[in-house]
C-alpha positions as CSV (number, residue, x, y, z in Angstrom):
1,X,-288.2,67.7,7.5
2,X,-291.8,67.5,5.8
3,X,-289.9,67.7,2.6
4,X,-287.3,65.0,3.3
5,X,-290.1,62.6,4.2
6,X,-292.2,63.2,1.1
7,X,-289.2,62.4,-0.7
8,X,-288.2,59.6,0.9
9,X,-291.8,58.5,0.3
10,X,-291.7,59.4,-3.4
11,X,-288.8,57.6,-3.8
12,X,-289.7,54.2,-2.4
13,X,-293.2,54.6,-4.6
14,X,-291.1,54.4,-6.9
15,X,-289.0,51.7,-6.3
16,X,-292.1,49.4,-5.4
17,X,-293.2,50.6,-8.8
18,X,-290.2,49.9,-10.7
19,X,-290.0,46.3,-9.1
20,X,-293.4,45.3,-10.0
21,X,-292.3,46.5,-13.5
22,X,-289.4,44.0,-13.4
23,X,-291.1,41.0,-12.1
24,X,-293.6,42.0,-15.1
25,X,-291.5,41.9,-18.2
26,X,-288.0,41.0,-17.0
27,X,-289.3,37.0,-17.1
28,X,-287.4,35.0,-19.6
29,X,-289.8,32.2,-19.6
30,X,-292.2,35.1,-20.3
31,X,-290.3,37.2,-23.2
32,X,-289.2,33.7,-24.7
33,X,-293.3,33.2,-24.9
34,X,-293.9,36.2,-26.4
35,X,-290.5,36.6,-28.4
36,X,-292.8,37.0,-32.1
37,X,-295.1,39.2,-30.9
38,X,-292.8,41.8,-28.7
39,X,-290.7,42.0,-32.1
40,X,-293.6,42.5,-34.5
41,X,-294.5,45.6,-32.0
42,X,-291.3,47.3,-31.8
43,X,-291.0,47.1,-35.9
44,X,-294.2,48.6,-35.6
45,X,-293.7,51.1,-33.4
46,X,-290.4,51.7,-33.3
47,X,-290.0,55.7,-31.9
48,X,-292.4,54.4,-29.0
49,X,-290.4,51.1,-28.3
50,X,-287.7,52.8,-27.6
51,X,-289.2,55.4,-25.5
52,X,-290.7,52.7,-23.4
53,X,-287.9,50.7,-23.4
54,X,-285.7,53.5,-22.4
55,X,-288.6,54.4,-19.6
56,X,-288.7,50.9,-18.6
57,X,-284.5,50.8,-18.2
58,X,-284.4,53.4,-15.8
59,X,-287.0,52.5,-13.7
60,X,-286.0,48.7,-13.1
61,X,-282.4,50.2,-12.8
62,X,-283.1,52.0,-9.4
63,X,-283.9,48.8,-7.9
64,X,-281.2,46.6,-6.6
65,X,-280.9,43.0,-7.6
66,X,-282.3,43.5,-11.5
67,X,-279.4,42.4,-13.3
68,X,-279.2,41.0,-17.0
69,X,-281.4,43.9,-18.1
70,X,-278.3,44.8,-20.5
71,X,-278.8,41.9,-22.1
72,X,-282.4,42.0,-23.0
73,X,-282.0,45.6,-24.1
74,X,-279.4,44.4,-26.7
75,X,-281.6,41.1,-27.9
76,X,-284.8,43.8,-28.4
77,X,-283.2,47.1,-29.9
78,X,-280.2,45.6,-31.3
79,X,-276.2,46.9,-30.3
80,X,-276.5,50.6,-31.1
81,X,-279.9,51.6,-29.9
82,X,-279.4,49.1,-27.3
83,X,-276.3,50.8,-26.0
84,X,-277.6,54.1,-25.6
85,X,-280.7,52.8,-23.8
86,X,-278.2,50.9,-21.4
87,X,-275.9,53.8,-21.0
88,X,-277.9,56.5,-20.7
89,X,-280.3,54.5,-18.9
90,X,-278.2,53.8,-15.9
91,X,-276.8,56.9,-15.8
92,X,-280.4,59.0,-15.6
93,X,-281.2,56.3,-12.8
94,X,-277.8,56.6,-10.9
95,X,-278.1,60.5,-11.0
96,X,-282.0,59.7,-9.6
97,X,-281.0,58.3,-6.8
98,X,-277.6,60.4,-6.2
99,X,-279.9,63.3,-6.0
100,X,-282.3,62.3,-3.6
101,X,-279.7,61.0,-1.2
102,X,-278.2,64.5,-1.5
103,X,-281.3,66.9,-1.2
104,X,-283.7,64.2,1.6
105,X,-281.8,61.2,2.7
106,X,-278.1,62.3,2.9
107,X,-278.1,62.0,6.7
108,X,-279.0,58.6,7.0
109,X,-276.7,57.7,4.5
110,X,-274.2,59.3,6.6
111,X,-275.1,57.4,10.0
112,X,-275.1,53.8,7.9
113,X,-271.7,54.2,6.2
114,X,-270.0,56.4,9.4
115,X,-267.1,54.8,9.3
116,X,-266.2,54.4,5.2
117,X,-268.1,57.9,4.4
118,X,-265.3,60.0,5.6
119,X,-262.2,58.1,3.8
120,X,-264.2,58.3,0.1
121,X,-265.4,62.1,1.1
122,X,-261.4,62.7,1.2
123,X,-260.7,60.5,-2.0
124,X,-263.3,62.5,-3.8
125,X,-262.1,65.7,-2.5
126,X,-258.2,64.6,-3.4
127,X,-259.0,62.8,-6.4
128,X,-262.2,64.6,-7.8
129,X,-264.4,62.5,-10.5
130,X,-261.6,59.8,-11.6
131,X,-262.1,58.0,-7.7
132,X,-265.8,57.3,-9.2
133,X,-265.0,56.7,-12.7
134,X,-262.2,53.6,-11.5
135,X,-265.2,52.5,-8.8
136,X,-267.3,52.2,-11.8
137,X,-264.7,50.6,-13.8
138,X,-263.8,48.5,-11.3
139,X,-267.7,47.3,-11.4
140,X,-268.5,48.1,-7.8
141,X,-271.6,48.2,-6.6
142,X,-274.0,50.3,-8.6
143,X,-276.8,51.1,-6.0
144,X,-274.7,51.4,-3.0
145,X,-272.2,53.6,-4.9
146,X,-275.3,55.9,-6.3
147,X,-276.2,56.7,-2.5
148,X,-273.1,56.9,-0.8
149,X,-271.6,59.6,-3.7
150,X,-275.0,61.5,-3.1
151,X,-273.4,62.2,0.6
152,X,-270.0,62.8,-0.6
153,X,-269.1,66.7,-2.2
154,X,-268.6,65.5,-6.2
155,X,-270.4,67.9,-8.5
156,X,-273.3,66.5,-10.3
157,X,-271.7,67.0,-13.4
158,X,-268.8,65.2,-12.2
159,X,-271.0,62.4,-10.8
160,X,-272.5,62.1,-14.5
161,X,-269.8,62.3,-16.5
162,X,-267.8,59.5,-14.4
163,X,-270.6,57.3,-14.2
164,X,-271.1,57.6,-18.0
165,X,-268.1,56.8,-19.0
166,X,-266.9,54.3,-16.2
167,X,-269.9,51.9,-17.0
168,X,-270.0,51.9,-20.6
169,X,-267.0,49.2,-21.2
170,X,-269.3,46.8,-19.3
171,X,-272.1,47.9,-21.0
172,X,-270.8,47.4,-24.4
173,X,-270.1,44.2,-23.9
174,X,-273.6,42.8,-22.4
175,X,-275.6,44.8,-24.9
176,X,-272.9,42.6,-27.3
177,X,-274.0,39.7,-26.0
178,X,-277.6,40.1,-26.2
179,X,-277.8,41.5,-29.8
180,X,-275.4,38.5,-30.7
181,X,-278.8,36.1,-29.5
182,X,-280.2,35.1,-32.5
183,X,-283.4,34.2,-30.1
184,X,-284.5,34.3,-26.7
185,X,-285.9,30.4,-26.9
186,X,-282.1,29.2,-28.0
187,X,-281.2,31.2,-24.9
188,X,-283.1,29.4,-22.7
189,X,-282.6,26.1,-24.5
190,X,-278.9,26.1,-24.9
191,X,-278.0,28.6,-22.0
192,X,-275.4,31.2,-21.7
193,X,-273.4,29.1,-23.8
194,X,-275.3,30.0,-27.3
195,X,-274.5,33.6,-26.7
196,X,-270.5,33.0,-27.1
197,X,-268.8,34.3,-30.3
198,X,-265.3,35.2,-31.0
199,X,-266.3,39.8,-30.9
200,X,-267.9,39.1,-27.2
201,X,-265.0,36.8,-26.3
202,X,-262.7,39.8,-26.9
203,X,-265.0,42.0,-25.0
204,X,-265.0,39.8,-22.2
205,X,-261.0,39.8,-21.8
206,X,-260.9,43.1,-22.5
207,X,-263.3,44.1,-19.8
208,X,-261.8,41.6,-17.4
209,X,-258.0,43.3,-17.9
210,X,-259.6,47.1,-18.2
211,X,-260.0,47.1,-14.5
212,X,-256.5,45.8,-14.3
213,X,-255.3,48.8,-15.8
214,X,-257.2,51.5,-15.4
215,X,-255.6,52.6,-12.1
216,X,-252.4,53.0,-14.0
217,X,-253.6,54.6,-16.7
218,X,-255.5,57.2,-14.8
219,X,-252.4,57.9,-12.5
220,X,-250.2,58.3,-16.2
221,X,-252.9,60.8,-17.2
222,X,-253.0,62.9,-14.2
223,X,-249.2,63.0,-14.0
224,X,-249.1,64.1,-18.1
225,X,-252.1,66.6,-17.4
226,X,-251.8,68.0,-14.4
227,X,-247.5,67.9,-13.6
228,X,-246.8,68.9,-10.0
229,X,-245.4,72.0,-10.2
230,X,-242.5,73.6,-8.1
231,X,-243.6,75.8,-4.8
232,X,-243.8,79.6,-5.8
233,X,-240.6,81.4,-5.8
234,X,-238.1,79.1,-7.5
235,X,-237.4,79.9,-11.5
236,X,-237.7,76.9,-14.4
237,X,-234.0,75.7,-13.9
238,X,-234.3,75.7,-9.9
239,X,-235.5,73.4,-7.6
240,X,-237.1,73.8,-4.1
241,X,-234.7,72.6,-1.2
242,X,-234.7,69.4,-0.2
């Protein structure tokens, strides 16, 4: 019990930490300000940038409500570096959370979603990590999907590897759009709009069909991989009774 409240007060140190954090240096008005001088720095001090960065990424990602970070991680490091911070990024702070629902707060998880808990325990059970990998595909909430899976039984593994490679479609494209923004000022001058061009138009479509068909493709792959097999008993030419 002593241990589960330490955690739980640990963990929401942290949060108040990471939210101070993004009201610091997730302003536009306040990067487009100091656009020159954040640029110089990270030429500068380039290794440390994108240890900061990457630093900064995950802390701002375990607190709800802190979207378009993607986006300014793509205008600052460019596409590639941009995309691993993003990636990885979210991942580390999805598996933060996941494992402190699990070891302190899975109980009270439990008692707020009762009712919903025990249907995705038996998808997860039936369905192992590809349940989590279409959730995050199908862009569901990141923050209440991190706790709830933390009370389910996936691995950790499992929970990783889903969540890597369920948000990255998403990912590629916003880190697209922000290393396609020539400057933040524009940005703010000529909105959303400036940030259009014909690579993130494809992205956009694809990412808007991918949840589309990723059930189906899923099932198609489980079906190839894993074929039901006859009950025990019956040779290759025979079939169990109807």
């Amino acid at each position: 019990m002593v241990r589960r409240a330490l955690l739980l007060v640990l963990f929401l140190l942290v949060l108040v930490a990471a939210w101070s954090l993004a009201l610091r240096f997730l302003v536009l008005d306040d990067l487009v300000a100091r656009e020159q001088a954040v640029r110089d720095w990270l030429r500068a001090h380039r290794l440390a940038g994108l240890g900061l960065g990457f630093a900064l990424y995950v802390l701002t990602s375990l607190v709800p409500g802190t979207a378009g970070k993607a986006v300014v991680a793509g205008w600052l490091f460019g596409f590639w570096a941009g995309l691993v911070i993003v990636n990885v990024g979210l991942t580390v702070a999805a598996t933060i959370s996941f494992l402190v629902v699990r070891h302190g707060l899975r109980d009270l998880v439990a008692d707020r979603y009762r009712g919903r808990l025990a249907r995705i325990d038996a998808a997860m059970t039936r369905e192992g990590p590809r349940w989590l990998f279409l959730a995050r595909i199908l862009h569901a909430p990141y923050w209440i999907t991190n706790h709830v899976m933390g009370a389910t039984r996936i691995g950790l593994r499992d929970f990783c590897l889903a969540t890597q490679l369920g948000l990255l479609p998403g990912n590629v494209v916003f880190v697209l759009a922000g290393a396609g923004a020539p400057t933040l000022s524009e940005l703010a001058r000529e909105g959303a709009g400036s940030l259009l061009s014909p690579g993130l138009i494809v992205g956009l479509v694809a990412v808007t069909v991918l949840p589309l068909a990723a059930p189906r493709a899923v099932q198609w792959a489980a079906r190839r991989w894993h074929p039901r097999r006859p009950p025990a008993g019956y040779g290759p030419r025979e079939r169990p009774p109807v």
